[in-house]
Every structure is written in C-alpha cells, then in structure tokens.
C-alpha positions as CSV (number, residue, x, y, z in Angstrom):
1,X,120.2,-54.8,45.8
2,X,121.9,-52.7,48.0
3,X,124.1,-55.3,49.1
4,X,125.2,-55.7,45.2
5,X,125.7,-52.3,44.5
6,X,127.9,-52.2,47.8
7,X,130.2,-55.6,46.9
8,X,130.6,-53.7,42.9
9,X,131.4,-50.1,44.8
10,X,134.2,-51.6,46.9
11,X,135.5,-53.8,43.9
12,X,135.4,-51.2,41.4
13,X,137.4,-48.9,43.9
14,X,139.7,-52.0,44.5
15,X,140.4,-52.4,40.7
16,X,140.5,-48.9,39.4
17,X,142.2,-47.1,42.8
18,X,145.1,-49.6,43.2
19,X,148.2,-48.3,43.7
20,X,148.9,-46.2,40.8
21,X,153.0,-45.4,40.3
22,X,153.9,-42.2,39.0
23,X,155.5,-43.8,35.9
24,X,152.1,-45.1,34.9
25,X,151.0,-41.7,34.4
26,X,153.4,-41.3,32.3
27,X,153.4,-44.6,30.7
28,X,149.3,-43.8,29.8
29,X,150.4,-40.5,28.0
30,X,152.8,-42.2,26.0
31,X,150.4,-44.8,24.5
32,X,148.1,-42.1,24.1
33,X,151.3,-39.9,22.0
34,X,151.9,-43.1,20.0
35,X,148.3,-44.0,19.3
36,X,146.4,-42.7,15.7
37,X,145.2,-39.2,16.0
38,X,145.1,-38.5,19.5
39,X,148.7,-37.9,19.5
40,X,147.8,-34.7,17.7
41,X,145.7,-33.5,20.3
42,X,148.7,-33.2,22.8
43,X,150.7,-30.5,20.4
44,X,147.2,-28.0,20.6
45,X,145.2,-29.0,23.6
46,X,145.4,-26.5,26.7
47,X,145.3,-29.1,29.0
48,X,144.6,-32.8,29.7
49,X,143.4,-35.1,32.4
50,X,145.0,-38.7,32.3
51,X,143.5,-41.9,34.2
52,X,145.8,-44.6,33.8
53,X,143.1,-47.4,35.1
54,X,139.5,-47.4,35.2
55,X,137.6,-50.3,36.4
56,X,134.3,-51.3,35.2
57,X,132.6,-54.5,35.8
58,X,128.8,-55.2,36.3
59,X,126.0,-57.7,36.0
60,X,122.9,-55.6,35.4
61,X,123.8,-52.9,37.3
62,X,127.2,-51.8,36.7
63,X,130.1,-49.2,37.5
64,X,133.2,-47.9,37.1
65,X,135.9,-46.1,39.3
66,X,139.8,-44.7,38.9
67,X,142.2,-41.6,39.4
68,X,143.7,-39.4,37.3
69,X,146.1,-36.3,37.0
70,X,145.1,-33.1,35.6
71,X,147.9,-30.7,33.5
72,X,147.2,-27.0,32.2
73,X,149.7,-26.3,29.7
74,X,151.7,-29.5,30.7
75,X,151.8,-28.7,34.5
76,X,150.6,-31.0,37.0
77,X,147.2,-29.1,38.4
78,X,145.4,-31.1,40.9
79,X,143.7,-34.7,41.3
80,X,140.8,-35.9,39.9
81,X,138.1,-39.1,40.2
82,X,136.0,-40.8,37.8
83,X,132.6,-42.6,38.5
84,X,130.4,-44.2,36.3
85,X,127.3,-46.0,37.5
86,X,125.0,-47.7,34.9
87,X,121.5,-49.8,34.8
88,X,120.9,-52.2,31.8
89,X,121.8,-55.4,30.3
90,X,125.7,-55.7,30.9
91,X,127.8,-58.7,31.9
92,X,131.3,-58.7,32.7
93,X,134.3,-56.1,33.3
94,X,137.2,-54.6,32.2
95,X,139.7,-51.9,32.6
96,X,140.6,-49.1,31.0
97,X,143.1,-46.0,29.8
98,X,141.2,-42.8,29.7
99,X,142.6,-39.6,28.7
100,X,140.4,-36.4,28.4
101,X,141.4,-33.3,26.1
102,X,140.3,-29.6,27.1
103,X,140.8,-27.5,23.9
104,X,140.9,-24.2,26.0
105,X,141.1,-22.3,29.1
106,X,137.0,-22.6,29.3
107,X,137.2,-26.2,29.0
108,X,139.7,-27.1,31.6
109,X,137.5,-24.4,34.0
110,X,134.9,-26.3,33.4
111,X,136.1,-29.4,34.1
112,X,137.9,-28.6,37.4
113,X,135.0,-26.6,39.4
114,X,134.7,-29.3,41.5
115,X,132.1,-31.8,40.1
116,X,131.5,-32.5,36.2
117,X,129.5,-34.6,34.6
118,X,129.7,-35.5,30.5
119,X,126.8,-35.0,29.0
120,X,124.9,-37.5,26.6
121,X,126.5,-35.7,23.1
122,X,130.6,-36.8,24.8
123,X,132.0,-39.6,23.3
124,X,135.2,-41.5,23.7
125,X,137.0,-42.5,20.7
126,X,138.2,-46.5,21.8
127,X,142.0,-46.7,20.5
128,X,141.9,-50.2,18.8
129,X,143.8,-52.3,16.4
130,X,141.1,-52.5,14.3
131,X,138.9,-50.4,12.1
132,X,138.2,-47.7,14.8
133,X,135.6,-48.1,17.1
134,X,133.8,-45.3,19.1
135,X,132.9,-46.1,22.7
136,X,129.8,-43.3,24.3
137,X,130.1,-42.4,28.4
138,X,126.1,-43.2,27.7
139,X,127.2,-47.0,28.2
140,X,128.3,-48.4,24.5
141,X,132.0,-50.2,24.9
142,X,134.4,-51.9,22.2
143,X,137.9,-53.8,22.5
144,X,141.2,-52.4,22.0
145,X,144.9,-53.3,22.4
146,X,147.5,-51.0,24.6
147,X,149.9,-52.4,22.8
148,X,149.3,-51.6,19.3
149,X,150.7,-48.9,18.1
150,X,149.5,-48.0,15.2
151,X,146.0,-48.3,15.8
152,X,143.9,-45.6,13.5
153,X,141.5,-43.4,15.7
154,X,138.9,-40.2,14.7
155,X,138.4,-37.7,17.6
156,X,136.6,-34.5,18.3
157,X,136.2,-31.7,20.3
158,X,132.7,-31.4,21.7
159,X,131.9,-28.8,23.8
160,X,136.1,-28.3,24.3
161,X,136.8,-32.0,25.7
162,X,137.7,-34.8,23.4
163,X,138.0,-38.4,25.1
164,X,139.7,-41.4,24.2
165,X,139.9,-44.9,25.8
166,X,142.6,-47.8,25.7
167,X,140.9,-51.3,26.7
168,X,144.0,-52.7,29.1
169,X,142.1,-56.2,29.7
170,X,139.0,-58.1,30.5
171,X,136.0,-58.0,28.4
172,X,132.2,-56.6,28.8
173,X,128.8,-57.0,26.8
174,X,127.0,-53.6,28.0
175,X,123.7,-52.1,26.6
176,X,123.1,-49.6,29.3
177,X,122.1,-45.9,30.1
178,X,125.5,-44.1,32.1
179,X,127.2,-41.1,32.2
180,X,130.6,-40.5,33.7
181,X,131.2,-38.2,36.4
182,X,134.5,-36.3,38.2
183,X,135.2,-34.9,41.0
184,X,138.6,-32.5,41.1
185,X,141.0,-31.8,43.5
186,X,143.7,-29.0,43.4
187,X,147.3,-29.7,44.8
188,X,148.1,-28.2,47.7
C-alpha cells in the first residue's frame, strides 16, 4: 500500500507540476473570462488563485497535485500548491483547470496563511459544454471541454471562495471521500 501511494505521489506530481509556462497562466484565466458565469466573478472578486493543471488519477486510492499563482486586486502575490488525497471506489485520471475566487480581503487572508483546506460545504462549478455540471472537492467529478466557449455555468460564493474547474483531458469514475488542500507561498 505504501508502495502504491508512493508510485500515485510521484505521478501525480509528474503530471500536475510539469513545467508550467508563464503564458499558461494566462491562457487558464482567459478560458475562465470566456467561460458562462465565471467571467463575472473576475470584474468583483478581490482576488484569485489560478492552477492551470491539476492531475488526478487513482485506482482506489487516489490523488491529485499542481501549482498555481495567487493575485490580490490583479497583482501577482505569491505561489501556491494543491493536494487532494482520496479513499473510495475511483478508476482512472485526468487533468484539470482550477481557478479559485476570494470575494474579499478576509477570504484571500484566509486562504494565504500558509495551509488551507476546503471544507465539505466548497464546491467547484465544472465548466462544461453541456447542461452544467457541479463537481464537490468531497470527490464527485464530471466532463468538460476547454475549448467550448460558451459553456453555461452557476457559481457561488461560500464562505468568500467560489471554485470552478475546466476538465483538459482524460477521464475518471470517482465515488470517494477528499478534500483539497493548499499550501501558499509569498514572493520574495
């Protein structure tokens, strides 16, 4: 067991902490601009942390790794990690867009002390071509295009973060407890 959760560590951090250009950052936050309603968010959120790609992947136990940026007010503020490590019946793997919303200056704080972790009431709104689909950090996932651009989405602030999610590729069957977690670091 140890051994497997070792071999998905090291390929999750493979898939999701590849080389990330700095034009993917902004490439991510322009399919998010021209995607449904979470290109409203950008005109009133107070900040926003972008991960351009997430991996996930498992087969009974599961997990998921990338990096992201973090803006206050559209300024670049620091670094930041996702995990996600989850236990259930699941099969397969993906990867993924993620881009969290912070509706204030309490939010954002919250977010960058250090470590965070969403609770089970956060849940990301997948971005498809379809009727939309909501995806929960608690483990639940669903397709979605990168490419279509006029995909119809609801979101919401909970607690001051809204989350959304663009599938890039790959494909997952998951009926598993997980929660995501992040780990922020300021520039120097």
């Amino acid at each position: 067991m140890k051994r497997t959760m070792a071999l998905l560590c090291g390929l999750l951090v493979a898939i999701g902490a590849g080389a990330v250009r700095a034009d993917e950052y902004s490439d991510t936050v322009e399919l998010f601009q021209k995607a449904g309603e979470s290109a409203d968010f950008f005109k009133h959120c107070y900040g926003h942390a972008v991960f351009p790609t997430v991996g996930k992947g498992g087969l009974v136990v599961g997990g998921a790794y990338g990096t992201g940026h973090v803006f206050r007010e559209g300024a670049y503020i620091g670094d930041s990690s996702v995990i996600q490590l989850s236990v259930g019946f699941q099969a397969g793997g993906q990867a993924y867009s993620q881009i969290v919303f912070f509706e204030d200056k309490r939010a954002l704080d919250e977010f960058t002390t250090g470590d965070y972790a969403f609770g089970a009431d956060v849940n990301a709104v997948a971005i498809t071509a379809a009727a939309g689909a909501t995806a929960g950090t608690d483990g639940a996932s669903a397709s979605a295009s990168a490419t279509e651009r006029t995909a119809r989405t609801t979101g919401r602030y909970v607690k001051g973060m809204a989350v959304f999610t663009i599938v890039k590729g790959g494909a997952m069957y998951q009926a598993a407890v997980a929660g995501q977690k992040f780990r922020f670091k300021p520039k120097k």
